[in-house]
C-alpha positions as CSV (number, residue, x, y, z in Angstrom):
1,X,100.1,-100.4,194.9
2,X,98.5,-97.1,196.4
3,X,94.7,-97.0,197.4
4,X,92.7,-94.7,197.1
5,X,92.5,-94.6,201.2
6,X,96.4,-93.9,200.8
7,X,95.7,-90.6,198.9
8,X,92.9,-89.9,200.8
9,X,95.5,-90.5,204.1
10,X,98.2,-88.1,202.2
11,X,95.5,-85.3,200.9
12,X,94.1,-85.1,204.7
13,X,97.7,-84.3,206.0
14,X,98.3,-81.6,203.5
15,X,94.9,-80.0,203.6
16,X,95.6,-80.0,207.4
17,X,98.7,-78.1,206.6
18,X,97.2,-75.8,204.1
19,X,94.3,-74.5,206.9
20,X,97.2,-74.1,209.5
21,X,99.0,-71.9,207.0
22,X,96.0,-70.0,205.7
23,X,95.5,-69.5,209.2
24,X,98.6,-68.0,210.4
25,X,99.1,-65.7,207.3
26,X,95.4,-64.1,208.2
27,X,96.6,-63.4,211.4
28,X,100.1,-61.6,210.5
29,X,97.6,-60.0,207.9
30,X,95.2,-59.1,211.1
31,X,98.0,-58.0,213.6
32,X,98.9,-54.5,211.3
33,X,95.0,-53.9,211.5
34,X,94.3,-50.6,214.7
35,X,94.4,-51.2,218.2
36,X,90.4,-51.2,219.6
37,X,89.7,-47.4,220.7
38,X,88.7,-49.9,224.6
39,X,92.7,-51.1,224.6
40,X,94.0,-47.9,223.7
41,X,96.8,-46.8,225.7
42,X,97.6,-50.9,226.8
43,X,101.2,-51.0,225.2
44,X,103.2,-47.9,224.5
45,X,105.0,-47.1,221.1
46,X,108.1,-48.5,221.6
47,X,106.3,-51.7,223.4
48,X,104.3,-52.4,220.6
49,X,106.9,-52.5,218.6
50,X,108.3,-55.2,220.5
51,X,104.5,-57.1,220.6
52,X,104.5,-57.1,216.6
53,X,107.7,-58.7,216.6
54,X,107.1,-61.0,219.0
55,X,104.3,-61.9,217.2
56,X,105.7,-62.0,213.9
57,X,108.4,-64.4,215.3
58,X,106.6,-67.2,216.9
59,X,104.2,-67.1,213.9
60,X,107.0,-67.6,211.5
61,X,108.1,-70.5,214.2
62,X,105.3,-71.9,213.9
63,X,105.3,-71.8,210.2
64,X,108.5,-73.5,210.1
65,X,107.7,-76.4,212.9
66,X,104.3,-77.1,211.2
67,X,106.0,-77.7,207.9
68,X,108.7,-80.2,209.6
69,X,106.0,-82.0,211.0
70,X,103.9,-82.8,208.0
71,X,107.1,-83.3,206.1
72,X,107.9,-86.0,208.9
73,X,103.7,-87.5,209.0
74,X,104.1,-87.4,205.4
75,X,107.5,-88.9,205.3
76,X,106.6,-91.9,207.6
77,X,103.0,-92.7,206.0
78,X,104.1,-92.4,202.6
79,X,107.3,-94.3,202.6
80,X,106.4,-97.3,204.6
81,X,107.3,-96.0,208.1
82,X,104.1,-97.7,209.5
83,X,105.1,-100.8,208.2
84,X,108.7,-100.8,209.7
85,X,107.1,-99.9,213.0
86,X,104.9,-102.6,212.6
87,X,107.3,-105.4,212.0
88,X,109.4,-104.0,214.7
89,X,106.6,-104.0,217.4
90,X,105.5,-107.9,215.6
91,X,109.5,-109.0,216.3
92,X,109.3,-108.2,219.9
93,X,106.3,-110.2,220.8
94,X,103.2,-111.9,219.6
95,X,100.6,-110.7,222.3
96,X,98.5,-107.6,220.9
97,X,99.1,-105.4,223.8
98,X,102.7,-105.9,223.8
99,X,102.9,-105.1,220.3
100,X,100.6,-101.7,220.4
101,X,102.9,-100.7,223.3
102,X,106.1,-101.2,221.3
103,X,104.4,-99.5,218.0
104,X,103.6,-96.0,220.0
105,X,106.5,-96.2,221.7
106,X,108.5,-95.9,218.9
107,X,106.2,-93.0,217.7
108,X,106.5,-91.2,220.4
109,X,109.7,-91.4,221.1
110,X,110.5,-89.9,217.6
111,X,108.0,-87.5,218.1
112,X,110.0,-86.4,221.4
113,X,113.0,-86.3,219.7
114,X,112.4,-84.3,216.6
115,X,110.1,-81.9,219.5
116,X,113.0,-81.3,221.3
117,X,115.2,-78.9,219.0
118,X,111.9,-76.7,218.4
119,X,111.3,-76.9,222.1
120,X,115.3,-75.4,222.8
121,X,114.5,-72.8,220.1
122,X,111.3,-71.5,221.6
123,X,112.9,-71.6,225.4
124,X,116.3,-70.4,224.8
125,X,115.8,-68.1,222.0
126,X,112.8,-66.7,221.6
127,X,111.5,-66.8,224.8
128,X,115.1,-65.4,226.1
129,X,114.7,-63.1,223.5
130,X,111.6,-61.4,224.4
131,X,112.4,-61.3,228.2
132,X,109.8,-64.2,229.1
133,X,112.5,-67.3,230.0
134,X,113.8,-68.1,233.3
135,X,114.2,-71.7,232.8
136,X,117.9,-72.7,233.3
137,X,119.2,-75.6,230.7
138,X,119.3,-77.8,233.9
139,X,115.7,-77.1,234.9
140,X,114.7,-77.5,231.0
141,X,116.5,-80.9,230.8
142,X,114.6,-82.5,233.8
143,X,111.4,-81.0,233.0
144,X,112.0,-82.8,229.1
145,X,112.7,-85.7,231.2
146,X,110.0,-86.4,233.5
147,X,107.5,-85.4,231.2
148,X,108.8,-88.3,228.8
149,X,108.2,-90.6,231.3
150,X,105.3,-89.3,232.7
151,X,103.6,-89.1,229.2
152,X,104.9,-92.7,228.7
153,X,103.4,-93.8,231.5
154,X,99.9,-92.0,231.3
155,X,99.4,-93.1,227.5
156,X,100.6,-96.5,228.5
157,X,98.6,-97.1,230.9
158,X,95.6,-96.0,228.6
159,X,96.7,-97.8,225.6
160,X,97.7,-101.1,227.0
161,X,94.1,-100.5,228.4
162,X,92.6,-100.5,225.5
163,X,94.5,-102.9,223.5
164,X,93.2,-105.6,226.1
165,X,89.8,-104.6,226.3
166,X,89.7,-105.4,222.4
167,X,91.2,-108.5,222.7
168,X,88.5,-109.4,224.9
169,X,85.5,-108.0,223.4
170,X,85.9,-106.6,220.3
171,X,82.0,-106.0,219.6
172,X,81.7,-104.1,222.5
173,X,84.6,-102.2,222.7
174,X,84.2,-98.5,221.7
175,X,81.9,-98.8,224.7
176,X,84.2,-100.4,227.4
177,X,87.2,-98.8,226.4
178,X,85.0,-95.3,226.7
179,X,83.7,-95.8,230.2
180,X,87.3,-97.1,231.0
181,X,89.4,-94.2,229.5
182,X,86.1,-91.7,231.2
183,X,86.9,-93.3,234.6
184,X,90.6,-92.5,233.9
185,X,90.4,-89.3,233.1
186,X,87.8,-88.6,236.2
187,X,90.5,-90.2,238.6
188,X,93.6,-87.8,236.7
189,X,91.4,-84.5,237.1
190,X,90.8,-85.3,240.8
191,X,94.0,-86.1,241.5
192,X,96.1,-83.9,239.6
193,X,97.6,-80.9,242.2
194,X,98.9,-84.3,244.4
195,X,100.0,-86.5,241.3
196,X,101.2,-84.4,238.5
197,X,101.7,-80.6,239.7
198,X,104.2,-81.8,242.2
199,X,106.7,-83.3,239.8
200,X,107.3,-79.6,237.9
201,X,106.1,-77.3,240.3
202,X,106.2,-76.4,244.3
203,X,102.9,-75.7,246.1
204,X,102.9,-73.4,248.7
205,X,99.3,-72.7,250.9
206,X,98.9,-69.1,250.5
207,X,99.4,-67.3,254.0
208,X,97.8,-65.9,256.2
209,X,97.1,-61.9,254.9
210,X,95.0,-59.2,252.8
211,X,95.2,-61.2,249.9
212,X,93.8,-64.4,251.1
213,X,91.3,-62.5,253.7
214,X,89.8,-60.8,250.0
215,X,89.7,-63.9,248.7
216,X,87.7,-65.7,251.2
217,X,85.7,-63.2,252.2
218,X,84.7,-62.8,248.4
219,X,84.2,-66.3,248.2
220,X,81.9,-66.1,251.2
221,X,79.7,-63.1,249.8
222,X,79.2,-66.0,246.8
223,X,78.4,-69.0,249.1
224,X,81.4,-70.7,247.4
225,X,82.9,-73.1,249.4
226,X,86.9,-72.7,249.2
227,X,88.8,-74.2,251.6
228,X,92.6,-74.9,249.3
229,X,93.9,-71.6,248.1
230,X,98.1,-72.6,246.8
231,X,100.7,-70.5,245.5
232,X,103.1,-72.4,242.6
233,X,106.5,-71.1,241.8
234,X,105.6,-70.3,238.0
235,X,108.5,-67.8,238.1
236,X,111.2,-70.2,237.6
237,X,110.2,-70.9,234.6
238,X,108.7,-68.1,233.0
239,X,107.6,-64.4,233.9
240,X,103.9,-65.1,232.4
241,X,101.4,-65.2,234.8
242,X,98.0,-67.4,235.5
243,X,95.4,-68.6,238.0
244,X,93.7,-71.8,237.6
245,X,91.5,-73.9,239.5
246,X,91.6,-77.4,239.5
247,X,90.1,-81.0,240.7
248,X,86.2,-80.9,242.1
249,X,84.8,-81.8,245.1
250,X,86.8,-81.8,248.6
251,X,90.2,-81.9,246.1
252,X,89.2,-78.2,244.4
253,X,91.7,-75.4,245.2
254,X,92.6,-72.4,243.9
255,X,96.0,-72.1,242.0
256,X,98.0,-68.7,241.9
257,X,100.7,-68.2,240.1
258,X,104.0,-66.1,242.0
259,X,104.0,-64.1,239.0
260,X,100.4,-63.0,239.6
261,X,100.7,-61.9,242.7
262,X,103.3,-59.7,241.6
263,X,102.0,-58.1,238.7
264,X,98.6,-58.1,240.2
265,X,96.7,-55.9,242.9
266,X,94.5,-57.6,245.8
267,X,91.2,-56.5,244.3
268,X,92.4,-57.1,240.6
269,X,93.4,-61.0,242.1
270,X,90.1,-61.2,243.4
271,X,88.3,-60.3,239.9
272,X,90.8,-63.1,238.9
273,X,89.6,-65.1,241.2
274,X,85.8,-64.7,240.7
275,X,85.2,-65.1,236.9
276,X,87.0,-68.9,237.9
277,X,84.3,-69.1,240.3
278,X,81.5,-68.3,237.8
279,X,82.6,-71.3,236.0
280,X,81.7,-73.5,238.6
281,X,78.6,-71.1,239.9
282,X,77.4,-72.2,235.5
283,X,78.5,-75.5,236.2
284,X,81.2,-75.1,232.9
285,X,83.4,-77.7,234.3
286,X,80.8,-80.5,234.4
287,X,79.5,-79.1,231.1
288,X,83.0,-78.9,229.5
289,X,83.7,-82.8,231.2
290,X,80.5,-84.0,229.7
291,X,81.3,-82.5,226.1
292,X,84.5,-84.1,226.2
293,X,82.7,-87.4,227.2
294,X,80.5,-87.2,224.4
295,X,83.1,-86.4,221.8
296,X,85.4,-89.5,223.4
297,X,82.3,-91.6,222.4
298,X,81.8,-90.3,219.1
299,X,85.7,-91.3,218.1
300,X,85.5,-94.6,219.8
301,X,82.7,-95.6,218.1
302,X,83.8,-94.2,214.7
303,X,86.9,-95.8,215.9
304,X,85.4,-99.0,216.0
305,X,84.2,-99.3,212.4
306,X,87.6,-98.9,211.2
307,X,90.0,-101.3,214.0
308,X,89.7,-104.5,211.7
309,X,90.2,-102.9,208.5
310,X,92.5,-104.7,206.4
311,X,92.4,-101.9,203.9
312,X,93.0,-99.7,206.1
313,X,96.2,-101.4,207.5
314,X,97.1,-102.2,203.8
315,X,97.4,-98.3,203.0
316,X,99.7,-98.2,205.7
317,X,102.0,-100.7,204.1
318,X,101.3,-102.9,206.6
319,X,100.6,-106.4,206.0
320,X,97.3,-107.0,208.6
321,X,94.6,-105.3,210.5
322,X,95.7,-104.2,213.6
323,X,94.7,-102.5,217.0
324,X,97.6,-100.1,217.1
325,X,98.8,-100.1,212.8
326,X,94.6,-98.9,212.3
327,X,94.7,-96.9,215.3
328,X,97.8,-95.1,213.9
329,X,95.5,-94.1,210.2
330,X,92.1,-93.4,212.1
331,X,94.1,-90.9,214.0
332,X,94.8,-89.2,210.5
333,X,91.8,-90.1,208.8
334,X,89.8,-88.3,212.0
335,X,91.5,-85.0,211.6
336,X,89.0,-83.3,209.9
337,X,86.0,-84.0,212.3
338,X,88.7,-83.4,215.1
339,X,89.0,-79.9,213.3
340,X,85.2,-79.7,213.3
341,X,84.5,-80.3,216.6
342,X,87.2,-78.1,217.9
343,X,85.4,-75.6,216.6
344,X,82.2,-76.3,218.4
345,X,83.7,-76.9,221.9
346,X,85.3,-73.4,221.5
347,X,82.3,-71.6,220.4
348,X,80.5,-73.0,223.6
349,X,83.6,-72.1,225.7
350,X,84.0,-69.0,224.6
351,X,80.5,-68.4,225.8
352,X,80.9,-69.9,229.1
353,X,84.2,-67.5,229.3
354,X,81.1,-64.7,228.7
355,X,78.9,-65.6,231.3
356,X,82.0,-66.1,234.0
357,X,82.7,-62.9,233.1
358,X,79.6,-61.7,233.8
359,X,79.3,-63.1,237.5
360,X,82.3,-61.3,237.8
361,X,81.1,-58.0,236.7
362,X,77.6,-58.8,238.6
363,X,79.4,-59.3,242.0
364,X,81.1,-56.0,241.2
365,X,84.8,-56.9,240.3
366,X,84.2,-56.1,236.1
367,X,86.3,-52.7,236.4
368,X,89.2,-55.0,238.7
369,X,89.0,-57.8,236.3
370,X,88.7,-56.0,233.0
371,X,92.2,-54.5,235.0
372,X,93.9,-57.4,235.5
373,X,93.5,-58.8,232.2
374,X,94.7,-55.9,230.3
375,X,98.1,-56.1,232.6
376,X,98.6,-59.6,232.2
377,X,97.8,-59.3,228.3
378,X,100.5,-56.5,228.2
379,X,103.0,-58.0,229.9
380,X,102.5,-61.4,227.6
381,X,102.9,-59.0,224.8
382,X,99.5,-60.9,223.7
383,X,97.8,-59.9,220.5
384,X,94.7,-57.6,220.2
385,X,93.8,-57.7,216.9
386,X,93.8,-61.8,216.0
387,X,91.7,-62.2,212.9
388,X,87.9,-63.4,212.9
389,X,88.4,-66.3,211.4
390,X,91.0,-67.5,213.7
391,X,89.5,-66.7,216.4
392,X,86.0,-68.8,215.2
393,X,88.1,-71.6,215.0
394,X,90.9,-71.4,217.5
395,X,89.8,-69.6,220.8
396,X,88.8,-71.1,223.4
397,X,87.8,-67.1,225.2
398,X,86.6,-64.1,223.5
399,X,89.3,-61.5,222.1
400,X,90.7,-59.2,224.9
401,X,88.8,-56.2,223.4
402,X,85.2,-57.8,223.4
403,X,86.0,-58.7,227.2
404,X,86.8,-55.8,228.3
405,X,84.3,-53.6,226.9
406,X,81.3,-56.0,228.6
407,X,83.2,-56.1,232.0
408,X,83.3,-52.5,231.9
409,X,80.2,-51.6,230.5
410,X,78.0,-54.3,233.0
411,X,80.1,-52.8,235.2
412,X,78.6,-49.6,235.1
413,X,76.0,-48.4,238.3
């Protein structure tokens, strides 16, 4: 018999759908609007053009693949799925952990699998299509495969984690399995250019030359310390182009992707370069870490009102509570406040992507980097005219027009 936590299960799914949609079809709406008078001149006739339809064409993609995967949420939820799971994961062994392992695995293994297709599509066709792919079907294929196992042995790792914390003290375990999952996630971001980069990617130090002279000398003028500056070999995968910087303390370097330095001038690198380093001159990563912290808390706790729900696991179609059956509908059920709070980390980074753009500009580089973004955003065929609403909700940086009219304007002697 369905419950009224079963509808409520079902009507969070679609309404999920229905905001995705609503979104999308205010952005095809948005994209016809005028170019921004600050951006005029960015893509010629003839290659805007070509942005509208590449723009038209991954919305419509992603049309499609968020239908499939609410059909297949839906389809799962509403027909037992979590049940089947359930019984399987039961059948293969009586100890909790075991049994949580089993049940995600089999989700995200069907996840994987139905992702796949969609994944070929985008690579191989649209991608292809639009000049952006250089990822072979060999390349493609490993990449698909140590990123399986990688993701099965990260999530593992955390979820087996978990699932034995609770077993040994369910009172207190929003709180352990917090601090556990925080000490984690501390040790992955530290770690990451020596665990996880090298598995897709080659890291080359950047040599000796005008590019990395600019780079340290600028970071000098700042009293930034910067001692790892790498190249990674982007290129053989795509002709889009970054610069990151990762890990903190004596593990922090600079990433630069091939591309970049390609498409890119010295000075434009360097203005790059230096709205990364007003992020950590405003302290955005420990900000942006803590944020994440606090929302992890906020969904364990809330987490831990619903793990030994039996109505809960009976809206499933499952026949008891369960660590991994009520994680599986609290992962649903928190959609919404996911949705929320989305919303609020991106208003506060889109601010901090303000004020890194303002050391930038301060230290003199507004005109370089206001440069740099425009030819990257070109050559990504990027969108300038993304509607408001979107854009409240779903960016994490301010629209390209809005950033270049205050790197150029603070800029100004």
């Amino acid at each position: 018999m369905a419950t009224a936590l079963y509808w409520l299960v079902i009507a969070i799914v679609l309404a999920e759908f229905v905001w995705s949609t609503v979104l999308t079809l205010l952005n095809i709406k948005a994209s016809h609007g005028p170019v921004p008078d600050v951006l005029q001149g960015l893509y010629d006739e003839a290659r805007y053009r070509k942005q509208q339809d590449y723009a038209m064409t991954n919305r419509k993609f992603s049309l499609v693949s968020d239908l499939v995967s609410t059909l297949v949420t839906l389809a799962i939820f509403a027909f037992g799925g979590f049940g089947l799971f359930d019984a399987a994961a039961r059948a293969v062994s009586g100890h909790p952990v075991v049994q949580a392992l089993v049940f995600w695995g089999i989700f995200y293994l069907l996840s994987w699998v139905i992702s796949i297709p969609f994944d070929l599509y985008r690579t191989f066709v649209i991608e292809q299509r639009f000049g952006f792919n250089r990822t072979t079907p060999g390349l493609f294929a490993a990449d698909a495969v140590k990123s399986l196992l990688m993701n099965i042995l990260i999530m593992g790792v955390v979820l087996a984690l978990c699932a034995w914390i609770y077993t040994l003290a369910p009172r207190w375990f929003w709180l352990i399995a917090w601090g556990a999952v925080t000490l984690f996630s501390l040790f992955m971001q530290y770690f990451y250019s020596q665990l996880i980069v090298p598995l897709f990617n080659k890291q080359t130090p950047l040599p000796e030359g005008e590019l990395r002279d600019a780079i340290e000398a600028f970071a000098a003028r700042v009293d930034f310390r910067l001692d790892n500056i790498y190249v990674i070999d982007s290129s053989k995968r795509s002709s889009k182009s970054n610069a990151y910087f990762t890990g903190f303390g004596r593990k922090k370097r600079v990433v630069l992707y091939d591309t970049l330095m390609e498409q890119l001038s010295t000075e434009e690198i360097v203005g790059v370069l230096a709205h990364e380093i007003g992020h950590y001159k405003h302290r955005h990563i420990i900000l942006s870490s803590l944020e994440g912290f606090a929302t992890n808390l906020l969904m364990f706790w809330l987490f831990s009102l619903f793990i030994g729900s039996e109505e809960l696991a009976a809206a499933a179609g499952c026949q008891a509570a369960s660590f991994h059956v009520n994680l599986a509908v609290f992962s649903l059920i928190y959609t919404p406040l996911s949705l929320l709070l989305d919303i609020v980390t991106n208003v506060i980074s889109r601010r901090h992507e303000r004020q890194a753009d303002a050391f930038a500009a301060t230290h003199g580089l507004g005109h370089a980097e206001a440069s740099a973004l425009k030819k990257m955003s070109a050559k990504s065929l990027a969108n300038l005219t993304p509607h408001p609403l979107v854009v409240f909700t779903e960016y994490s940086h301010p629209i390209l027009a809005e950033r270049v009219r205050a790197l150029t304007q603070s800029a100004q002697p």
